[in-house]
N, C-alpha and C positions, 0 to 999 in steps of 0.2 A: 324900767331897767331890769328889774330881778323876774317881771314875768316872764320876758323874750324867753333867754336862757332857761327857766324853769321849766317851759312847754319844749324846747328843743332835750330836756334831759329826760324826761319823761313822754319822746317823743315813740317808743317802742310800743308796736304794737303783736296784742297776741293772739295766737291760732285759735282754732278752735276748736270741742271737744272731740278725742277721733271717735269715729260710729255713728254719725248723723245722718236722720235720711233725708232726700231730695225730691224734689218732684217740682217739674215747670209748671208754673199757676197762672194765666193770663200772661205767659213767656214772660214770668219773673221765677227764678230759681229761689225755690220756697223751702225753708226747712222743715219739717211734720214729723210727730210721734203718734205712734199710736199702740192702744191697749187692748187688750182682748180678740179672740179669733172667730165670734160670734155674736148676731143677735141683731136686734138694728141700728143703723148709726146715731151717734151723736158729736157732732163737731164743738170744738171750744174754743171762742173769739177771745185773746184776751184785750187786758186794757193797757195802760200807759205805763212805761219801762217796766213791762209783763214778757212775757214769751211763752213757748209750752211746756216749758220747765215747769212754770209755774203752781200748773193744772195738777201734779201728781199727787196729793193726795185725793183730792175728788175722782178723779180719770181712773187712778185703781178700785175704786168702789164700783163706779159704776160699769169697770171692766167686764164684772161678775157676770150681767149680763146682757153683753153691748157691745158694740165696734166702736172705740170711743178713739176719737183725732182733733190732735191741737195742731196749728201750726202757727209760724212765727209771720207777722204782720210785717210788710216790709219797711224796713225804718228801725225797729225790732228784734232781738234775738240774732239768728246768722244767715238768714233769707240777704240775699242781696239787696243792697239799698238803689231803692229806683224809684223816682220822684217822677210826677208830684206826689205830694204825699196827703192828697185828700181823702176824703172820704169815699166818691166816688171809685178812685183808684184802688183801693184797700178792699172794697166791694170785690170790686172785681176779679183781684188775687184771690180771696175768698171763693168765689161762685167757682172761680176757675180751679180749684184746688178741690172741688165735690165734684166737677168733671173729669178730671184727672185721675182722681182715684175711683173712677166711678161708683160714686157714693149716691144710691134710691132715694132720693127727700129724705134728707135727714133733718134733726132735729137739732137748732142750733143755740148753745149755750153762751150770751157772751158778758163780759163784767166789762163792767166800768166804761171809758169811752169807746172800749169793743161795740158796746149797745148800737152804736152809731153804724158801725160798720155792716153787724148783721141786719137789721132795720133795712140799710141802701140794697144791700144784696136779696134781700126777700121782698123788697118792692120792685126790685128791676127783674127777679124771678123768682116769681110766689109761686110758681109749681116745682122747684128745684128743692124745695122744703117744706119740710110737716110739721113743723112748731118752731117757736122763738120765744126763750126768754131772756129778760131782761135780766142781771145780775149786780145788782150794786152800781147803777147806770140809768141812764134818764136820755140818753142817744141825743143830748142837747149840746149848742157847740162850746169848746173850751176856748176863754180869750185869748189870743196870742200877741207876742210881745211887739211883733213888728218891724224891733231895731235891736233887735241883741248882737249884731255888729257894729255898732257903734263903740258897743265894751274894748273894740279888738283885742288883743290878747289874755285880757283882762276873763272873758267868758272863757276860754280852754283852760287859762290856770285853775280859776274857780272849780271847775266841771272835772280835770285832773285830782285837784286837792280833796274833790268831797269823794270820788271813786277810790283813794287809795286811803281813805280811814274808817279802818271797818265799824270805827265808833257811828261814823256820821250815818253808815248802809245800815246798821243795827242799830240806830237812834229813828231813824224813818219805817223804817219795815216794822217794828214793836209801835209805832203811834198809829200806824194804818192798820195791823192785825190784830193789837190788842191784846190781854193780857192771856186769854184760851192760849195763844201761839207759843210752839216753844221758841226758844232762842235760837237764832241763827248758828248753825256753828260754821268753822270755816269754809267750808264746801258751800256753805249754803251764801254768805257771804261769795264766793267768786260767781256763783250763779249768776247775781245782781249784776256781779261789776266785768266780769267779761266780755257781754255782748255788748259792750261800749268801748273798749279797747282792740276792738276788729279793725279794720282796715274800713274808711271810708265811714263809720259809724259817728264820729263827732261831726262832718259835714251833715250828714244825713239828718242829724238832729237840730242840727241849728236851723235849718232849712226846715224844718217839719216846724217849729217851734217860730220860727217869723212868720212863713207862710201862710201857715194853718193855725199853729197853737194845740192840734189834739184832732181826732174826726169830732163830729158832731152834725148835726141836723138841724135844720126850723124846726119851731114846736108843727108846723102846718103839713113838713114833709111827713115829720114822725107821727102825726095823728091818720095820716093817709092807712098806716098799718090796719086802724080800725074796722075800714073798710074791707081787710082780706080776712077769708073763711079758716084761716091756718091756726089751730090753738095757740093763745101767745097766755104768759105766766111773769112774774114777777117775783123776783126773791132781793132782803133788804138784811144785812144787819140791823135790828134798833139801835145800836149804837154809831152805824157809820155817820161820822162827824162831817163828810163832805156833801152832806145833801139836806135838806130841813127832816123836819123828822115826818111831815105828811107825804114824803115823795112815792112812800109803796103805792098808797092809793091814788096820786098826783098822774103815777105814771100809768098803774094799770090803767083807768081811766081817759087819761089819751091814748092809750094803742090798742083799746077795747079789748081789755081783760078784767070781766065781772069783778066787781069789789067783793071776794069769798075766797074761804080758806083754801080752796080747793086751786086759784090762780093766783092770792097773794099771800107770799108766805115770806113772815118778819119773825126774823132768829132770835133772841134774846142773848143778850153778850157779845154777842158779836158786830165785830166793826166792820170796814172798808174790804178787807179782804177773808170774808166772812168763809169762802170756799179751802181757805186753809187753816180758818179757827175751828170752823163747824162743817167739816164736809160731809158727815153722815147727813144731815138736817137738808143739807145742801142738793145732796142725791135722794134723798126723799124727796125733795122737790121737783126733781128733774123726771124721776121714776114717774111721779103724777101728770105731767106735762105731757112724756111720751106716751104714757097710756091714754090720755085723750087723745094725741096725736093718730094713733093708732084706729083710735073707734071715730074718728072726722070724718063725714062724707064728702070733703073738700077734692 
């Protein structure tokens, strides 16, 4: 009785920021930023209620010297929601968003359940890219719930109630980033909670979230990577609490990237979203990556 009315009063939904750019990705209206006006590319996958907001501290580093592009995953940020929302699909707005902008093999960065998405994209076109790493990500699938319509109204209140207390967005984002992080302040708070109050973005999610649960992969698709000649890297918080703590080597290892410092590189203090606690460390990483990438006779 008091959800109905709760979800019809906070049934308003809002715009989104003006000055975004577009670009059709596999004829999905994609949103993309991007940094610097030189050097060679690098793309940034992100992960789960991520977008290319996200990426801004890393993405200006490594603007310095690089064409650096995020764009928003559909389901995601302000990209149009267009289902299904698998892995495959996500690939593919990806590939198609380095042809779009005609981007030479670039080098792709991605975290978290992103892993999964550049993985599919660089197995279905392994000469569309000149490296891959992994980011606080293991490209493995995330379990999904199955029946979160069965809540009926009961899932919108919840999902309502947790987007409009910035305690609950600032209690989540300080456990995944960890103490390095500043604090969110308001701006950064509506980051979070905006791309969820768009038009069609609460269907879009529940749907990704039955369906799917997250991208991901077999460990058997993702060990395929090992097989391609493209430099792949691995970068871990030690502290990220959502993976065991052998995962750097776990994963370099299925997607054949030599266990050395040179392709696994584990941050100290740093947690889950280690690219905004430590993003110098972070770009030093990636600087390593592309420079192999670069001297590959792939």
């Amino acid at each position: 009785m008091l959800s109905i009315p709760y979800n019809a009063y906070t049934s308003g939904r809002a715009g989104p920021p003006p000055g975004l750019s577009y670009v059709s990705a596999d004829g999905i209206r994609t949103r993309f930023e991007q940094w610097g006006g030189a050097g060679s590319p690098v793309v940034l996958v992100h992960g789960a209620f991520e977008d290319s907001d996200t990426w801004q501290p890393l993405a200006t580093l490594l603007a310095r010297d690089h064409r650096v592009y995020a764009l928003d995953l559909t389901g995601s940020g302000y990209s149009a929601r267009v289902g299904p929302y698998t892995t495959a699909h996500l690939a593919a707005q990806l590939t198609g968003l380095v042809a779009a902008l005609g981007l030479d093999r670039p080098v792709l960065v991605a975290h978290s359940s992103g892993a999964a998405v550049a993985a599919e994209a660089v197995l279905e076109s392994p000469h569309a890219f000149s490296g891959l790493m992994f980011l606080d990500g293991d490209a493995l699938p995330i379990p999904h719930f199955g029946a979160s319509w069965a809540l009926g109204p009961f899932r919108t209140s919840a999902l309502r109630l947790a987007l409009r207390s910035d305690w609950v967005i600032r209690t989540i984002y300080a456990a995944q980033c960890g103490p390095a992080c500043p604090r969110l302040d308001a701006a950064g708070v509506d980051r979070f909670r905006r791309p969820y109050q768009q038009a069609g973005a609460e269907q879009g999610l529940w749907q990704m979230i039955d369906s799917v649960g997250g991208p991901g992969l077999p460990a058997a698709r993702v060990a395929e990577l090992a097989g391609l000649c493209l430099p792949k890297a691995v970068t871990f918080g030690r502290e990220d609490d959502v993976f065991p703590a052998d995962a750097p080597w776990t994963v370099a290892a299925r997607i054949g990237a030599p266990a050395s410092t040179v392709t696994v590189t584990v941050i100290d203090g740093a947690h889950h979203l280690s690219f905004i606690s430590h993003p110098a460390r972070v770009a030093e990483a990636v600087e390593g990556l592309v420079a192999r990438a670069g001297a590959a006779g792939c």
